[in-house]
N, C-alpha and C positions, 0 to 999 in steps of 0.2 A: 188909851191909845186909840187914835181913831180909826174905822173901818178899813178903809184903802191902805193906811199905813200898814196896820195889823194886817192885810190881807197879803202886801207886799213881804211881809217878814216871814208868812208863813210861805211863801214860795220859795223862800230861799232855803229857809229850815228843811221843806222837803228836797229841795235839791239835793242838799247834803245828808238827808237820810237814806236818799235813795244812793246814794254815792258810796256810801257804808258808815256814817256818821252814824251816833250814838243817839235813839230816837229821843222826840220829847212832849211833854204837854204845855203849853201855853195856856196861863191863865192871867185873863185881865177882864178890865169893864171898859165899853167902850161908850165915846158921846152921841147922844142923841140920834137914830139915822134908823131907818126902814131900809130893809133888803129885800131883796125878790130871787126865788131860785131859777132853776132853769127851766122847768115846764111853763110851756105857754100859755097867756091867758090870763095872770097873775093882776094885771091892774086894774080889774074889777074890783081887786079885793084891797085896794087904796082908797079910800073913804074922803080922801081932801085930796086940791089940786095943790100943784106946788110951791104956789105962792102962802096957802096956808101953812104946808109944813115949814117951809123958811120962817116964815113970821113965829113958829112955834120953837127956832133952831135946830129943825129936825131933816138929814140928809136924807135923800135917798138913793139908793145903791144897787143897781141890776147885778147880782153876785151871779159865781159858776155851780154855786152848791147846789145841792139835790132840796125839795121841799118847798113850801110855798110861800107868801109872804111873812115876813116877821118882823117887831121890833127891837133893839138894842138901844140901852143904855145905864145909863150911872145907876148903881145899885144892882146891877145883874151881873152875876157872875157869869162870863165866857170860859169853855174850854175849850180849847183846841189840841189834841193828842194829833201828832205828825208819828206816825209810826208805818213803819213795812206789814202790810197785812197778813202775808202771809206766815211770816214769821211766829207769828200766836196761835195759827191753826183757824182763823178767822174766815168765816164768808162774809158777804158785803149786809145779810141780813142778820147775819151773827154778829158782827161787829156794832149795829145799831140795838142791839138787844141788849149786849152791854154795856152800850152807855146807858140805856134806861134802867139797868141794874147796880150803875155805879151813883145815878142818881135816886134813887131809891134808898139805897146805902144811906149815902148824904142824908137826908130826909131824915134817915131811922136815925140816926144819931143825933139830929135835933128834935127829939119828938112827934117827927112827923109823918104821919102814915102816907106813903103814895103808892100809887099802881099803875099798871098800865092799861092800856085800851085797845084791843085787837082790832080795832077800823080804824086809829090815828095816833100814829107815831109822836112820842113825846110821853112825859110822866102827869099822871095826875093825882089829885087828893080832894076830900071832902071838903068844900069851903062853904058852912052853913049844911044848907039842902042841896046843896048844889055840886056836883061833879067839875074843877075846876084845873086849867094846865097850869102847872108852876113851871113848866120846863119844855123848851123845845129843840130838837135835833134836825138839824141837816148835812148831809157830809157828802165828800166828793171823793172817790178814788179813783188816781191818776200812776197807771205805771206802777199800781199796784202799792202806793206809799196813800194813807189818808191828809185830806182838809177837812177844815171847817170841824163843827164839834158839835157843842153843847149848847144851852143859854138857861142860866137856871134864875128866874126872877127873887133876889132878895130880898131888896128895900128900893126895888123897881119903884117909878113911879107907876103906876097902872093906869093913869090917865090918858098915856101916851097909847095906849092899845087899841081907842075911841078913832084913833086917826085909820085903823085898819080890820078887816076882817082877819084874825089871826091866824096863821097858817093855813087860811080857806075856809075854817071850819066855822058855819053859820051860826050864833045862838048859844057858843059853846063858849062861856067866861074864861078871865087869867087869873090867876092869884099871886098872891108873893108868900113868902117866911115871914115876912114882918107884917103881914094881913092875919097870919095864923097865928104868929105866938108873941106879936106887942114886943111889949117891953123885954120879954126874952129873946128875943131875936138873936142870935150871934154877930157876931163884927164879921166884916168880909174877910180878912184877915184869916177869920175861925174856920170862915164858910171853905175859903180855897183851901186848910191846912185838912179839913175834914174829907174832903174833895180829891186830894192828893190822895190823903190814906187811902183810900176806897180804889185809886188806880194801882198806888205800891201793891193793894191785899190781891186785886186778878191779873195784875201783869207783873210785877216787882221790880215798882218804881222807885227809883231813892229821890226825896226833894232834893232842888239845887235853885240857887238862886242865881238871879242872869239880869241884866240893866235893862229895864223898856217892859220888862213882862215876867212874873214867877213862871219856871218851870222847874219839870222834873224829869231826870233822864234814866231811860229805859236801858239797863246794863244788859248784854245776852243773859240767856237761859230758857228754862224749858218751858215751849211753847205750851200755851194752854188749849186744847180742841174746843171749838165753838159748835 
């Protein structure tokens, strides 16, 4: 789904969460495109002008969410969890704690060890010698309902992250699942069903399927304190 559509759906999704709709997560890949959050100053960290990234079929997209520049695309799994914050016992730094816990999860059940980084939000893992991001977060709370999500590189092209300094962060590589574990890699498929569990095990999601994007919806019950 591409960027602006997916960004459109998820305003409506929130609309009707905050309405008292049954909350959800949104999970798709989307094509080719660079975002920029909302802090100012961010097109430093664009590395080609725009005629380059067109010639590469690669968008770009000044977004509302929180964070700093990033790429999406084919082979990266997006989440996007539209849920009422407070309903979970959630603060806005608790709530990005567990995404990096839900992506962590993820990770452990394909073999893969990650952690986090107390100077820069997002999940990381040993790639070689090297401390590498597989995953990055930014999110927006609006009226107390969340956007935006997650981005977990699977069979990411990594080539595309040459077009920018990644989330700001100078010097500091990306990796994927399929850079770590080849030929075992999981199917996307595996990845979002693995990815799902891990939202059902801290909030008690049940999967559902829906045209345009998998998600899973969040029935009441007892909020978890963050």
């Amino acid at each position: 789904m591409a960027y602006r559509d997916a960004w459109a759906y998820q305003e409506r999704v929130h609309a009707e969460v905050l309405a008292g709709g049954r909350e959800r997560l949104l999970l798709m890949e989307h094509p080719p495109v660079i975002t920029t959050g909302r802090r100012p100053g961010q097109g430093k960290n664009i590395l080609r002008a725009g005629d380059a990234l067109a010639a590469r079929g690669v968008e770009l997209v000044e977004s509302d969410r929180g964070g700093d520049v990033t790429f999406h695309g084919p082979g990266q799994l997006i989440a996007y969890p539209i849920l009422r914050l407070g309903d979970h016992g959630f603060t806005v730094s608790g709530y990005v704690h567990f995404l990096e816990d839900v992506i962590v999860s993820t990770l452990a059940a394909c073999g893969i060890t990650g952690g986090k980084d107390p100077c820069a939000i997002g999940v990381w893992t040993r790639d070689g010698r090297a401390l590498a991001k597989i995953a990055a977060i930014g999110v927006r709370i609006r009226r107390g309902g969340t956007l935006h999500g997650l981005a977990l590189n699977v069979t990411t092209d990594l080539n595309f992250f040459d077009l920018i300094v990644p989330c700001g962060l100078v010097g500091r590589p990306v990796t994927s699942v399929q850079r770590l574990l080849a030929e075992r890699t999981p199917t996307m498929e595996r990845m979002k069903k693995l990815l799902a569990a891990q939202f059902e095990s801290g909030l008690g999601i049940l999967p559902e399927r829906s045209s345009g994007a998998t998600v899973s919806a969040c029935p009441g019950g007892t909020p978890k304190p963050r």
